[in-house]
Each structure stands twice: as structure tokens, then as C-alpha cells.
C-alpha positions in Angstrom: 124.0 121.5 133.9 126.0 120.1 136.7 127.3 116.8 137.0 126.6 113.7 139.8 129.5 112.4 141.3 129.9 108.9 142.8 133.0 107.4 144.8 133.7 103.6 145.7 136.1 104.1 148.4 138.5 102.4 151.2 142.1 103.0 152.4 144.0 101.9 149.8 141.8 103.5 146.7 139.2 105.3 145.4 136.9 105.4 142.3 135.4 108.0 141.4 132.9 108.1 138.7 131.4 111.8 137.2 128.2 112.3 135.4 127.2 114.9 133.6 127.7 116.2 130.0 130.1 113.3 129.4 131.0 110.6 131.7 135.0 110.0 133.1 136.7 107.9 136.0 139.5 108.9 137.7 141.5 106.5 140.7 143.0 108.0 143.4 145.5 105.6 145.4 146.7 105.9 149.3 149.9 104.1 148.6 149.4 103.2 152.4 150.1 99.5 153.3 147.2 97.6 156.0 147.6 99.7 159.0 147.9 97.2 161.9 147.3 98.8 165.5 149.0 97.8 168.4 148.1 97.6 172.2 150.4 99.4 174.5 150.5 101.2 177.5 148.8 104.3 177.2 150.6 107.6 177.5 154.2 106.1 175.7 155.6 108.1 172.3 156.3 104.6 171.1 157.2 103.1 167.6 153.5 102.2 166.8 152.7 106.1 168.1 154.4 107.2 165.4 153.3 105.0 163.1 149.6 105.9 164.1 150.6 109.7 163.3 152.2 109.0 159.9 149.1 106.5 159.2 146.5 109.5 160.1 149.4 112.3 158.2 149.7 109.3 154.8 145.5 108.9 155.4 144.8 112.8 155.6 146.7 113.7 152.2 144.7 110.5 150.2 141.2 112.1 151.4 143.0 115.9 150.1 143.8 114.1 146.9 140.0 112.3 146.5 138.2 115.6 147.6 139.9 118.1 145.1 138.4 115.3 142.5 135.0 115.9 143.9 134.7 119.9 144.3 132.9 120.2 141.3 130.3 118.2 141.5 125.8 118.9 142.5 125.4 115.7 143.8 127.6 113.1 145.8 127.1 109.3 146.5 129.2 107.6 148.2 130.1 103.5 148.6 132.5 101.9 150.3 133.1 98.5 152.5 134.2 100.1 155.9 135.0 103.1 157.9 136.7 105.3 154.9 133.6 105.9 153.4 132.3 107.5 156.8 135.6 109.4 157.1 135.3 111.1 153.8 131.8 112.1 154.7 133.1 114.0 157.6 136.4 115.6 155.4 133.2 117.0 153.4 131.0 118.1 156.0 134.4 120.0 157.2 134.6 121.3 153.7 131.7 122.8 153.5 130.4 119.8 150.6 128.3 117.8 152.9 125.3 118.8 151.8 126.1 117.4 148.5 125.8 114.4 149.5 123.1 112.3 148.2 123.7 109.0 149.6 126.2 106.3 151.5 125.8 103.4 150.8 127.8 100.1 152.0 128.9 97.7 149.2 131.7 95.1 149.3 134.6 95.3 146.8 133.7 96.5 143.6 135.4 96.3 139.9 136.0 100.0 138.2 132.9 99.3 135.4 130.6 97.9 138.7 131.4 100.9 140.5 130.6 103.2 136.9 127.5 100.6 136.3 125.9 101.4 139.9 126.8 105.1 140.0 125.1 105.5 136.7 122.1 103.4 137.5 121.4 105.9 141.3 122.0 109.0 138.9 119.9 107.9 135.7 117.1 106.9 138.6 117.3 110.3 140.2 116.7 112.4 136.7 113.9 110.0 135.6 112.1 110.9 139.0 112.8 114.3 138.9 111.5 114.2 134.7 108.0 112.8 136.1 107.3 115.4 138.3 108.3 118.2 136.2 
């Protein structure tokens, strides 16, 4: 038996809930601080160039770090309030995991048990369903 996987995530943090034999939760955090982009003359190596680069670098390593909690998993859902959560569907598409995918969903902030609560509910759902028609 395999196990679902579900992941509340933005910038600064992710939750990530698995299902399967037993249940866990594991947090993986960015350590990045609000990322605030600047306008500026296009074509100039400036100071807020290189911030954009370490930013994308700092941003690149979290999504590493939240993926090599997911490899394991059948089935992925993913929730999130903004563009992360679209970002880490494309890091798994890349990754060759996109097709475990299962859902994206887009929820506001969530506490660790909501996140566990919802993730559970969409999973329990799914194995009813597939139950009946068995």
C-alpha cells in the first residue's frame, strides 16, 4: 500500500501531511524574508539583480528540500494561498512526479492540524469512492 501525500505550501513554509499505514507531518521552512521587487532600468547588474538571483537560488533549494519529502508518495494534493503552490507543480512536472498529482487547490492560511484535517478528509474521500466501485 502506498501512501497520499498532501502539502499546504507558500514561500516561507510548507506542511506536508502523509497518509498511509500511519499518518506523520513534517515542516519544511525557506528561511527567506518577503521578497520585495524593485523597478529599474532594464538590462543593469544592480543590487536588487542580485537579490532577485539569491531570492530564485534561497527559493530553488526550499522547493529541493519539500520535494525529497514528497518522492515517496502515490498520490499528491497540493494547497497553498499564491504562486508557490503553482511553482512546486512545475519542480514536479520537471521531476518526473507530476502525474502524481491529484489536486491544487487554493486555500488561505492554514493551522498544521487544519492542513492534516483537510488532507485527510480529500484522501479518506478518495478510498471510500474507490471501495464502492470495487
Amino acid at each position: 500500500m502506498g501512501s497520499d501525500l498532501g502539502v499546504w505550501i507558500d514561500h516561507r513554509k510548507a506542511v506536508i501531511v502523509i497518509i498511509g499505514k500511519g499518518e506523520g507531518m513534517t515542516t519544511v521552512t525557506s528561511d527567506l524574508e518577503k521578497h520585495v521587487r524593485y523597478s529599474g532600468a532594464a538590462g543593469e547588474d544592480s543590487a536588487e539583480d542580485q537579490i532577485d538571483r539569491r531570492f530564485t537560488g534561497h527559493l530553488n533549494k526550499y522547493y529541493d528540500n519539500v520535494i525529497a519529502c514528497m518522492r515517496e508518495a502515490d498520490s499528491i494534493l497540493i494547497l497553498g494561498p499564491g504562486e508557490a503552490k503553482g511553482e512546486l507543480e512545475q519542480r514536479l512536472r520537471k521531476e518526473s512526479l507530476g502525474e502524481r498529482i491529484v489536486g491544487i487547490e487554493t486555500v488561505d492560511k492554514m493551522t498544521d492540524r487544519q492542513v492534516a484535517a483537510r488532507v485527510r478528509r480529500r484522501f479518506t474521500k478518495t478510498i471510500g469512492e474507490s471501495q464502492k466501485k470495487v
